[in-house]
C-alpha positions, 0 to 999 in steps of 0.5 A: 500500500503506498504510503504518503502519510506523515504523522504530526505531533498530537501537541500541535493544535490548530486553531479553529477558524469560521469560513471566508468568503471575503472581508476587509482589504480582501481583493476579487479573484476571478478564475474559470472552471475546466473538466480534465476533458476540456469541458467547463464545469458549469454551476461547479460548487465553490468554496473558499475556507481558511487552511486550518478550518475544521469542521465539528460534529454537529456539522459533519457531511460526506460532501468535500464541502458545502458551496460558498458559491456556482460557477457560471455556465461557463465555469467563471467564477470570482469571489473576493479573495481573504488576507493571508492564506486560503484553500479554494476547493471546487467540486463537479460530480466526480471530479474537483480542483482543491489549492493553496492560496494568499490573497494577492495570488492571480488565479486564471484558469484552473483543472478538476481531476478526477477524486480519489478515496482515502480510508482505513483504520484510525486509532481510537483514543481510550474512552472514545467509543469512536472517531470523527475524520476530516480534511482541513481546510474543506467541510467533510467530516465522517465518523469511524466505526468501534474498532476505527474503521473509516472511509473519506470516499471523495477527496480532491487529488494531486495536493498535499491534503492535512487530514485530521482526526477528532476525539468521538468524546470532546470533538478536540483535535488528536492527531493529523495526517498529510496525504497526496492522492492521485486521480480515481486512487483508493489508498488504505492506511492503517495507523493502529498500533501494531497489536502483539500477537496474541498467537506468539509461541503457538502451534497453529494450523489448519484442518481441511477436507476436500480443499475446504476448510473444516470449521469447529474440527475436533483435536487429540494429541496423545503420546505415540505409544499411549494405550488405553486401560479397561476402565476407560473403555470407550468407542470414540476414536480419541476425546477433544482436547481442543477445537478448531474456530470457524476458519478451521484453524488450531491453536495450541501450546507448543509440545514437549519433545517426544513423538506423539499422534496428533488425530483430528476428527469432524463428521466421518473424516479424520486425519491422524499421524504420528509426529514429533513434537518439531513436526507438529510446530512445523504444521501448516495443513491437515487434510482430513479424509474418509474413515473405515471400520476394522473388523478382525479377530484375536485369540483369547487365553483358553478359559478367557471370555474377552479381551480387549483391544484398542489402538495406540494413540488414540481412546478408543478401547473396545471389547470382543466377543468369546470368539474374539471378534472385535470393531474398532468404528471409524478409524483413521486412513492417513496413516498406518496404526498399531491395534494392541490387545490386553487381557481382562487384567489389562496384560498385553499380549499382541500388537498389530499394525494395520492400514485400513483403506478409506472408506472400507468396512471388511473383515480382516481374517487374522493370521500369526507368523508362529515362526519365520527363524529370523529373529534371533531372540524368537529362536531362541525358543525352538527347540529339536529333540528326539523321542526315542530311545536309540536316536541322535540329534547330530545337528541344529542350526538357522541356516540362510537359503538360497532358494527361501532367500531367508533364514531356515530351520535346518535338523539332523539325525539318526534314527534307531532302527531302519524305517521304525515308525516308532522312532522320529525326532521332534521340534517346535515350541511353546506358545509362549508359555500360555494356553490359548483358545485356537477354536477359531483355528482356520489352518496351520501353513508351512514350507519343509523339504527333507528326506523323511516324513512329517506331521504337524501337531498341536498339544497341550502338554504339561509333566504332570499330564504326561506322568497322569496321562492326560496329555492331548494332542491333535496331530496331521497325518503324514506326509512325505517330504521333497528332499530336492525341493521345497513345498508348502504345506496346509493342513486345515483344523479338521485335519488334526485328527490323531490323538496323544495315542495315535488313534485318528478320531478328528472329532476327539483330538481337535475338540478335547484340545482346541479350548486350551492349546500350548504347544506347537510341534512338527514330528519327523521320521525316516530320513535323516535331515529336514528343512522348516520355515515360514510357519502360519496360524490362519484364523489366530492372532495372538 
């Protein structure tokens, strides 16, 4: 905005006085009227003021100012001419001619420009409601609003014009301003002082959805690794800690530094990330997009009726059913999230991460990596034993595969006796240290290759069982293995069909077992190596 204002000092009071239009010693001064097109401005309004004239409230107008006289027809006009000196102003629609003039001063001929507007903010003084602003040396005088906001929509252009600004309480002077406008020019000053920001030191950004601002958008920031307890169960993504204003805009204190998930939520749409507590005061725009349902299911502890499952970062903490299926209602889409499940007494057991789609509501089938052997803490776990008198563990080891293009399992042995069905080796794990209830147990996949046979089984077995005879298992059939070659295997839950005794009844085995289930165990005879990897529990998740 230019600028051509130059601020006076408040002390610097000018005198008040009444209009001239002649008087004692004044001389006639004649001159003629012309439109910036050449034309005359016939019956132009006139007015002659002293420099420092004022107008007060009771007299205030929008006009520049109030005729003294017309011109002619012609545009001539005369009038007699003050001591000292004077501004003469002439006015035609919209256009006027204002100067500076001294009594002995030759007029002739003089050009009405087009007008030119001047408006803004002014400083309102303390106790006043409001102000007046005007022109010295014309009549125009309008009056601001409460916050000082004015208009002076037709002011004469190319002169150097003193505006000044009236206390709305007592009418005196407070303040002046010089100014110089072109023609048809509309210049906005603001001479407010510069007000602190009241947002200084704040996070601020915006939430849009669609390209449009979100108005009134609800805001939760939680640590990123924040989980929920089961006495603050709740079905609402995350409860506001704040709220976005009209414009969608988000105002807060700076964080603590940390990593945090910063989720905002209005009608169906959500964003929701996690970010530093320096990412987030980098913010300038979240963009909210549509949410999804999850469904899924989880495995409970065997003798659990629920557990409970949530998302970290955010409030929401729902229950399953016994079967373990659960709903997590609108999530967020934007980024990936880690669902965690606790037992009834708030123990964690499993954690998740998802990445649901937009606007999506399907049943994510659950499965569980039991065993890929690439961690070396997880193999720890795995142990290789044989189940005969006789036999010999020659070998154990985590080898890379070429093939696989990962790291396998890979055992040795020699068996008692040649081709002794009652003679193999055992491997596998415990379920850490838990019973659980594979009910919903959909199948058991694996990818094996070696010289012998082997079977799949699951087992709840315990010293005491053993010793007591109540030890349950359910194990597949055999099956042969490649020893060129590897081959996934799938056995189904109603392929477990041996029990403990080796007796096939697939209803006894997997039904006396399914509720409570500890171990997982792959049995090996004949042959003497074998190759595991890549074990998957489909329909568990735990």
């Amino acid at each position: 905005m230019k600028r051509l204002a130059c601020i006076l000092s408040a002390l610097m009071l000018w005198s008040c006085s009444d209009k001239v239009a002649g008087g004692p010693g004044s001389e006639t001064t004649n001159g003629i009227a012309y439109l910036g097109n050449g034309a005359v401005a016939s019956y132009a309004r006139v007015a002659v003021r002293s420099v420092d004239h004022t107008s007060t409230a009771d007299s205030a107008t929008n006009e520049i100012v109030n005729a003294d006289f017309y011109a002619d027809s012609l545009g001539n006009f005369s009038f007699e001419a003050p001591e000292g000196k004077y501004r003469l102003t002439i006015v035609y629609g919209g256009s006027a001619y204002t100067g500076l003039y001294s009594g002995d001063t030759t007029l002739g001929s003089v050009n009405l420009e087009p007008t030119a507007a001047l408006g803004g903010l002014a400083e309102v003084p303390e106790e006043c409601d409001y102000v007046w602003v005007g022109v010295r040396g014309m009549d125009v005088l309008v009056r601001s609003d409460s916050t000082g906001r004015f208009m002076l929509a037709q002011l004469p252009s190319n002169d150097s014009l003193q505006v000044y600004f009236l206390r709305g309480d007592d009418n005196t002077v407070y303040e002046d301003l010089s100014v110089k406008l072109s023609p048809n020019e509309t210049e906005m000053i603001d001479l407010q002082p510069e007000k602190p920001d009241p947002y200084a030191g704040k996070v601020k950004f915006v939430a849009v959805a669609d390209g449009k601002v979100v108005p009134y958008a609800s805001l939760a920031i939680r640590k990123a690794h924040a989980r929920v307890d089961s006495l603050h169960v709740s079905n609402v993504i995350a409860e506001a800690d704040a709220y976005a204003d009209k414009d969608g805009l988000f105002v807060i204190d700076s964080l603590k530094s940390g990593d945090y998930r910063l989720t905002v939520m209005q009608s169906g749409a959500a964003y929701s990330k996690v970010l530093s507590a320096k990412q987030i005061a980098e913010l300038d725009t979240v963009k909210l997009q549509e949410t999804a349902n999850y469904m899924s299911r989880v495995t409970l502890h065997a003798g659990e009726k629920y557990a409970w499952v949530g998302v970290y970062g955010l409030d929401v903490l729902t229950k399953t059913n016994e079967e373990g299926t659960f709903t997590l209602p609108t999530l967020p889409t934007n980024d990936s999230l880690d669902i965690y499940v606790v037992t009834t007494k708030d123990s964690l057991y499993v954690t998740k991460r998802i990445a649901p789609s937009k606007g999506s509501a399907d049943f994510d089938y659950p499965y569980v990596v039991m065993q890929n052997f690439e961690n070396v803490k997880d193999t720890g776990n795995w142990y290789f034993s044989t189940d005969s008198v006789g036999s010999k563990i020659l070998s154990k080891s985590f080898d890379t595969d070429n093939e696989r293009k990962s790291k396998v399992f890979h055992g040795k042995y020699n068996l008692v006796g040649t081709n002794n069905i009652y003679a193999w080796v055992l491997t596998g794990m415990f379920l850490r240290d838990e019973g659980w209830n594979l009910s919903t147990l959909d199948s058991i996949s694996f990818y094996a290759k070696g010289s012998g046979q082997i079977r799949v089984s699951l087992e709840n077995w315990t010293r005491e069982s053993e010793v007591a005879g109540l030890s349950l298992k359910a194990a597949s059939e055999w099956k042969d293995l490649n020893s060129q070659k590897w081959t996934r295997y799938v056995v189904k839950y109603d392929d477990l069909c041996y029990t403990a005794q080796d007796v096939s009844n697939c209803y006894i085995a997997w039904n006396t077992l399914k509720d409570d289930v500890r171990q997982l165990h792959f049995f090996v005879r004949n042959g003497t190596e074998f190759y595991l990897d890549d074990i998957v529990l489909y329909g568990a998740l735990f």
